[in-house]
N, CA, C and O of each residue as an XYZ file, in Angstrom:
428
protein
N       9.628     -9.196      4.722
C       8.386     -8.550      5.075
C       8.585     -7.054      5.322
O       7.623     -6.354      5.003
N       9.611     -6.458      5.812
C       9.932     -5.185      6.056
C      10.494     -4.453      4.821
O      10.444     -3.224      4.775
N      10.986     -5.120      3.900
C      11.077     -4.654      2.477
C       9.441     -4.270      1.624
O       9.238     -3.486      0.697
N       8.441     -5.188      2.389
C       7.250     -4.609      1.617
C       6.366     -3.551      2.385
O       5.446     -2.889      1.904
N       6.974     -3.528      4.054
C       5.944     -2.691      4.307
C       6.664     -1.380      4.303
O       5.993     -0.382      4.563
N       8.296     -1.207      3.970
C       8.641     -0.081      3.625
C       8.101     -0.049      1.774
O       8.289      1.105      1.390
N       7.837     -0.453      1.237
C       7.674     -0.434     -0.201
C       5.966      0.332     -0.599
O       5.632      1.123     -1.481
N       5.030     -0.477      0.723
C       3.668     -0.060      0.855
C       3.660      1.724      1.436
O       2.903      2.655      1.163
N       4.624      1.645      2.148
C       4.735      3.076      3.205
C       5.184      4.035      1.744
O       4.429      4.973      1.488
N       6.319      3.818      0.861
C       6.127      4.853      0.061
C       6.119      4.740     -0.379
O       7.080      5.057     -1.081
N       5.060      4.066     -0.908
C       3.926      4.426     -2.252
C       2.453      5.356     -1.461
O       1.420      5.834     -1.929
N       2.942      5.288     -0.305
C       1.668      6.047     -0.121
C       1.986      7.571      0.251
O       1.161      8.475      0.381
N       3.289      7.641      0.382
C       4.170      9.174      0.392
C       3.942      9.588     -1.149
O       3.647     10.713     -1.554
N       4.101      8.675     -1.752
C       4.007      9.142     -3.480
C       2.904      9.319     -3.968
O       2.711     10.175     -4.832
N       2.002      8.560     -3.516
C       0.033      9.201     -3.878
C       0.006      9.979     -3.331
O      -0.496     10.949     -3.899
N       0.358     10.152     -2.253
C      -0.202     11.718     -0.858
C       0.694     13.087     -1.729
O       0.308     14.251     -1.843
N       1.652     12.626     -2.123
C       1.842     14.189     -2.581
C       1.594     14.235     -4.281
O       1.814     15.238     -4.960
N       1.076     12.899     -4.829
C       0.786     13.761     -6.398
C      -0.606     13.754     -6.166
O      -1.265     14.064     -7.158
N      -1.422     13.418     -4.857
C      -2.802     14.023     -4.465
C      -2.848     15.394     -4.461
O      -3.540     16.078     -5.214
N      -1.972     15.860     -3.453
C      -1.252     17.186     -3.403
C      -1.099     18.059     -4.041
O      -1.168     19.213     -3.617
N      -0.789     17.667     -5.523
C       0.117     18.680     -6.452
C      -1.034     18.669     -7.655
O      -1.098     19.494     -8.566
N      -2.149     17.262     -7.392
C      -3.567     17.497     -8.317
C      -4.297     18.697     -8.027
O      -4.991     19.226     -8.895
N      -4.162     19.291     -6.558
C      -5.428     19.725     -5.935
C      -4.371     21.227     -6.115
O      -5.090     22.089     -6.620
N      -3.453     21.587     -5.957
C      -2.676     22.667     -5.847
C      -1.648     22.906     -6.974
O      -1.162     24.033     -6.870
N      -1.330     22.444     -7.659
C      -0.147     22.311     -8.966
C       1.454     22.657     -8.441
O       2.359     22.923     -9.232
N       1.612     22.606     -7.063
C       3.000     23.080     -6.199
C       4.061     21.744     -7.108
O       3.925     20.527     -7.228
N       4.809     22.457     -7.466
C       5.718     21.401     -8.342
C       6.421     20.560     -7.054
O       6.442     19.353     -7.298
N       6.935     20.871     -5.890
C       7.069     20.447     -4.867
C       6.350     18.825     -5.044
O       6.782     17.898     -5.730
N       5.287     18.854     -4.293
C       3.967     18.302     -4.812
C       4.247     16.755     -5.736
O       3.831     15.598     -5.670
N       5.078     17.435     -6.482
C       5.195     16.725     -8.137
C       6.060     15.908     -7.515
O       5.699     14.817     -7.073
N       7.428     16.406     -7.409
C       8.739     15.717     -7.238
C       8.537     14.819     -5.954
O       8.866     13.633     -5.928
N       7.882     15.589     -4.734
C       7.726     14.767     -3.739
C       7.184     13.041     -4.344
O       7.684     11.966     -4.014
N       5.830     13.326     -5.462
C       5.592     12.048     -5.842
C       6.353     11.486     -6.683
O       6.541     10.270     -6.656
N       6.975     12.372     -7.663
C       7.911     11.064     -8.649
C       9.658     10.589     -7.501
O      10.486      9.780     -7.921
N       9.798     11.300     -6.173
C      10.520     10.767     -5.104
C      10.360      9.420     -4.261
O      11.198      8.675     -3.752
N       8.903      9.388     -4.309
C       7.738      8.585     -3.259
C       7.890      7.312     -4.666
O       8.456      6.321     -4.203
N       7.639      7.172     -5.753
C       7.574      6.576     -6.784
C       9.224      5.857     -6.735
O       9.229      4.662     -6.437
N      10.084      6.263     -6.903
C      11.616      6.077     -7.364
C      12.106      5.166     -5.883
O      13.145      4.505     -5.900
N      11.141      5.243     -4.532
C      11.463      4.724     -3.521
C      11.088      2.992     -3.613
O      11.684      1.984     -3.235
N       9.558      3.283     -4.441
C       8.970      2.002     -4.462
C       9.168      1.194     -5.385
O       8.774      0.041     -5.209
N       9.875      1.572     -6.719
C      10.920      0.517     -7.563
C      11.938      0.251     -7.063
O      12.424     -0.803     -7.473
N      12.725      0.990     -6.014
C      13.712      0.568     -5.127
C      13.395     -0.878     -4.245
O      13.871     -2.013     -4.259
N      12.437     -0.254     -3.560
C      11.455     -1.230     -2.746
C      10.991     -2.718     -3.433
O      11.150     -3.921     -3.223
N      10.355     -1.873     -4.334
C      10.443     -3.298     -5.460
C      11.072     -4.515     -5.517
O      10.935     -5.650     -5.061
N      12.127     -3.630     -6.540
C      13.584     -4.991     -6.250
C      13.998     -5.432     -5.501
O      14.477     -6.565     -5.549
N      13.966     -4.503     -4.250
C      14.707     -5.795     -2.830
C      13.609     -6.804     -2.520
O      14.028     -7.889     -2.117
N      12.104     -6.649     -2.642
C      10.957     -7.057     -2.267
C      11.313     -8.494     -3.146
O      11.109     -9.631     -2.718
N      11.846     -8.175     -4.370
C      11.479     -9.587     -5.148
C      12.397    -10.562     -4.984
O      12.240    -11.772     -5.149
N      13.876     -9.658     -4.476
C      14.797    -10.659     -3.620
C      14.776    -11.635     -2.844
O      15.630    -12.483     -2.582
N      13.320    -11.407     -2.338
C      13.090    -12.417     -1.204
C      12.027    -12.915     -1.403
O      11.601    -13.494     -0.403
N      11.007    -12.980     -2.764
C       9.785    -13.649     -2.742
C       9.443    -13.781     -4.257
O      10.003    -12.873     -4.872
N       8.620    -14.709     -5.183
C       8.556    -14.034     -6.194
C       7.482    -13.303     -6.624
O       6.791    -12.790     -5.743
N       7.128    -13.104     -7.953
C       6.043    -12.139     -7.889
C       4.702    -12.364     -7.808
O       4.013    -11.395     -7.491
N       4.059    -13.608     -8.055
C       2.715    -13.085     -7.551
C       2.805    -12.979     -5.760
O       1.921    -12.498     -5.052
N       3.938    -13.485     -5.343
C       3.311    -13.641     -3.464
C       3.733    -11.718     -3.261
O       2.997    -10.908     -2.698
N       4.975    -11.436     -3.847
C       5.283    -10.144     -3.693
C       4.094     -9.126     -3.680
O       3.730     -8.354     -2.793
N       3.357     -9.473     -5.549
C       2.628     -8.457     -5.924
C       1.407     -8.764     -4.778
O       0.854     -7.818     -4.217
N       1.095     -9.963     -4.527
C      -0.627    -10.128     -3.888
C       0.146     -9.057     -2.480
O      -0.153     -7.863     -2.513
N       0.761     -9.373     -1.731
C       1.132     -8.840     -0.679
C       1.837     -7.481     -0.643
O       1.965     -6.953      0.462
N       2.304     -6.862     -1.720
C       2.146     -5.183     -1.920
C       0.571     -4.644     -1.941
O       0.001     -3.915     -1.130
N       0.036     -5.310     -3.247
C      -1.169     -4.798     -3.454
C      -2.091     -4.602     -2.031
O      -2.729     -3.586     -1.757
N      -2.010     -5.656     -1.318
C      -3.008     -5.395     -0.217
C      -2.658     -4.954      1.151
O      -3.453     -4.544      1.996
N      -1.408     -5.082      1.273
C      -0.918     -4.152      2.514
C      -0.685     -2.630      2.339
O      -0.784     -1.817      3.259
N      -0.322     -2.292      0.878
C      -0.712     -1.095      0.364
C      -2.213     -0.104      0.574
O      -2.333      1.040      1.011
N      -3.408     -1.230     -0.014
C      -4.583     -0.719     -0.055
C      -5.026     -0.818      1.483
O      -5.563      0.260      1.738
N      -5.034     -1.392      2.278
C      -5.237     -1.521      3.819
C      -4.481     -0.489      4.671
O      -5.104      0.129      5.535
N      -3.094     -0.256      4.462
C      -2.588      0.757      4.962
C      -2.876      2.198      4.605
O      -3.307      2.948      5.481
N      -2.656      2.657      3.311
C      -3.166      3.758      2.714
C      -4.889      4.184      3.099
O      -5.259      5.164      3.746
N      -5.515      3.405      2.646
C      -6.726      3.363      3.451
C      -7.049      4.014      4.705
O      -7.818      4.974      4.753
N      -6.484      3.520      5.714
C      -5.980      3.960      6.977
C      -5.656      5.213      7.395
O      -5.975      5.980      8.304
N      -4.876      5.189      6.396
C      -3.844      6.601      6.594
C      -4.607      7.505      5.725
O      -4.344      8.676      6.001
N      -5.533      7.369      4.689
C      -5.982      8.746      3.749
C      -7.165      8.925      5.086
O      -7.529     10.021      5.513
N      -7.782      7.198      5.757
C      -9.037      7.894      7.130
C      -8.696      8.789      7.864
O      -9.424      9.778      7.946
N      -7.544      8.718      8.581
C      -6.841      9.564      9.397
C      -6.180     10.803      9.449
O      -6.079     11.642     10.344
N      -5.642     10.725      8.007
C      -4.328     11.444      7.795
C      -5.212     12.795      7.043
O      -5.241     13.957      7.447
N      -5.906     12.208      5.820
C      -6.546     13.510      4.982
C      -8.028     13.223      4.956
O      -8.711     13.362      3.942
N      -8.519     12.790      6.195
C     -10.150     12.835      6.638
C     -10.757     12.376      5.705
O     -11.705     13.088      5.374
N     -10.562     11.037      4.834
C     -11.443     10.740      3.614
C     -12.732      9.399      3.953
O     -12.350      8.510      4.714
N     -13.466      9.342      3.672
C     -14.692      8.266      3.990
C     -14.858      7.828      2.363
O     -14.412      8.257      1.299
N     -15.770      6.712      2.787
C     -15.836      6.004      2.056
C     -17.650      6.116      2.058
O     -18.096      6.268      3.196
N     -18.455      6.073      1.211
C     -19.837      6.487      0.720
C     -20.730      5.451      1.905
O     -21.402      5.806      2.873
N     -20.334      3.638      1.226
C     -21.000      2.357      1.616
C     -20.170      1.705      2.658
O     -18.942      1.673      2.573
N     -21.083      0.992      4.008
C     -19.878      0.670      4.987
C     -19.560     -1.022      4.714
O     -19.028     -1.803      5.503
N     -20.165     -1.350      3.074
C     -19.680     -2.374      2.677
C     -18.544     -2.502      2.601
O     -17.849     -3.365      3.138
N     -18.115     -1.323      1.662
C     -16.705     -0.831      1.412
C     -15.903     -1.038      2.272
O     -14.880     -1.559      1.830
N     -15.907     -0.775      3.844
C     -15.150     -0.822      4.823
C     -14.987     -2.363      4.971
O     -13.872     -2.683      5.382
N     -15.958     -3.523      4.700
C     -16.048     -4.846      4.822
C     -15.039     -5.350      3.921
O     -14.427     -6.397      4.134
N     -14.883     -4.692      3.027
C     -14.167     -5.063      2.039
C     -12.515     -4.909      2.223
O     -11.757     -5.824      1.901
N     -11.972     -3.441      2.866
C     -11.204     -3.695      3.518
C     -10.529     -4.449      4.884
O      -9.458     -4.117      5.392
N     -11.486     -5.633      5.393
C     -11.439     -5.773      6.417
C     -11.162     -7.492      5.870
O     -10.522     -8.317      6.521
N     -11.807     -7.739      4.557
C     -11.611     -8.696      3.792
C     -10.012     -8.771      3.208
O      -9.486     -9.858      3.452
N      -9.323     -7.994      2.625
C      -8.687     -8.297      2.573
C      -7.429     -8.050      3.237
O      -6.328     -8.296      2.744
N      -7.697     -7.418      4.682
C      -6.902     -7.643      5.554
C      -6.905     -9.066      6.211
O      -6.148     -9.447      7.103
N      -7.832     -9.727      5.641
C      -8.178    -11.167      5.721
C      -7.296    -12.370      5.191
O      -6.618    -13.298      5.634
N      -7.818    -11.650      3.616
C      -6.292    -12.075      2.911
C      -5.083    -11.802      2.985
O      -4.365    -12.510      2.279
N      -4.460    -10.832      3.738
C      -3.447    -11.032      4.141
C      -2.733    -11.715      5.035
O      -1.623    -12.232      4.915
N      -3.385    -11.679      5.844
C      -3.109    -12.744      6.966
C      -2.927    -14.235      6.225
O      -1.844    -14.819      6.272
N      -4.157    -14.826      5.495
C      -3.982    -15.891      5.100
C      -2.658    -16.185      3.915
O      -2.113    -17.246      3.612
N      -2.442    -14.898      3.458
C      -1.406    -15.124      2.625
C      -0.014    -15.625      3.245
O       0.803    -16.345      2.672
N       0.089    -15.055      4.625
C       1.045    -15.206      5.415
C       1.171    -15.997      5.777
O       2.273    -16.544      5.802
N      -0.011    -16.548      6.310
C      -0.232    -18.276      7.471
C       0.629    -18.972      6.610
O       0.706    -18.743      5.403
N       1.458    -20.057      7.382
C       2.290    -20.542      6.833
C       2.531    -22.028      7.122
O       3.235    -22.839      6.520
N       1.387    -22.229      8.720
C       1.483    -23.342      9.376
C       0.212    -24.636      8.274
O      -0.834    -24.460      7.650
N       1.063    -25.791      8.552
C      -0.054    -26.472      7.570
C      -1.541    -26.877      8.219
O      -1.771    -26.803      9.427
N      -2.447    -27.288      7.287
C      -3.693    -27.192      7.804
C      -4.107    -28.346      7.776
O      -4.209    -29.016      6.749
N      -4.427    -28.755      9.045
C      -5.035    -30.386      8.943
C      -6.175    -31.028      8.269
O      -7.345    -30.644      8.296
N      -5.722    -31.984      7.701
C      -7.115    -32.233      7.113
C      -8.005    -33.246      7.423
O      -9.095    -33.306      6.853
């Protein structure tokens, strides 16, 4: 689990600075993201060490989009238009959890 939420953490170092280098062309900018990128194929492979890929990919994809999320609200003041949208992240912080639950379910 700490292999994906370091894997989610930079990929979002790697959008934040080729956000960066869209809005300004600082080659900095650039490398910071193809750095942020080269972390999360790193990340990758240890990630799949321990899970395979759809549980990997469902659980990058959405601890990614939930965290980043978060962090572009906070970090670079971004909103979202509809506060459906926000439901939606709140959904699949939903699914994550359930992806995790692990205890069986009575029937």
């Amino acid at each position: 689990m700490l292999n994906l939420l370091a894997l989610s953490l930079t990929e979002i170092v790697g959008d934040f600075q080729f956000k960066f280098f869209a809005r300004n062309h600082k080659v900095a900018n650039f490398l910071g993201g193809i750095g942020g990128y080269i972390g999360v194929v790193f990340f990758l492979i240890k990630s799949l060490t321990q899970g395979n890929v759809m549980f990997v990919n469902a659980m990058w994809d959405g601890m990614s989009g939930v965290i980043e999320s978060v962090a572009a609200f906070f970090i670079l003041g971004e909103r979202m238009d509809k506060w459906y949208q926000y439901v939606g992240i709140i959904l699949v912080s939903l699914g994550l959890v359930l992806m995790k639950y692990d205890r069986k379910i009575p029937y």
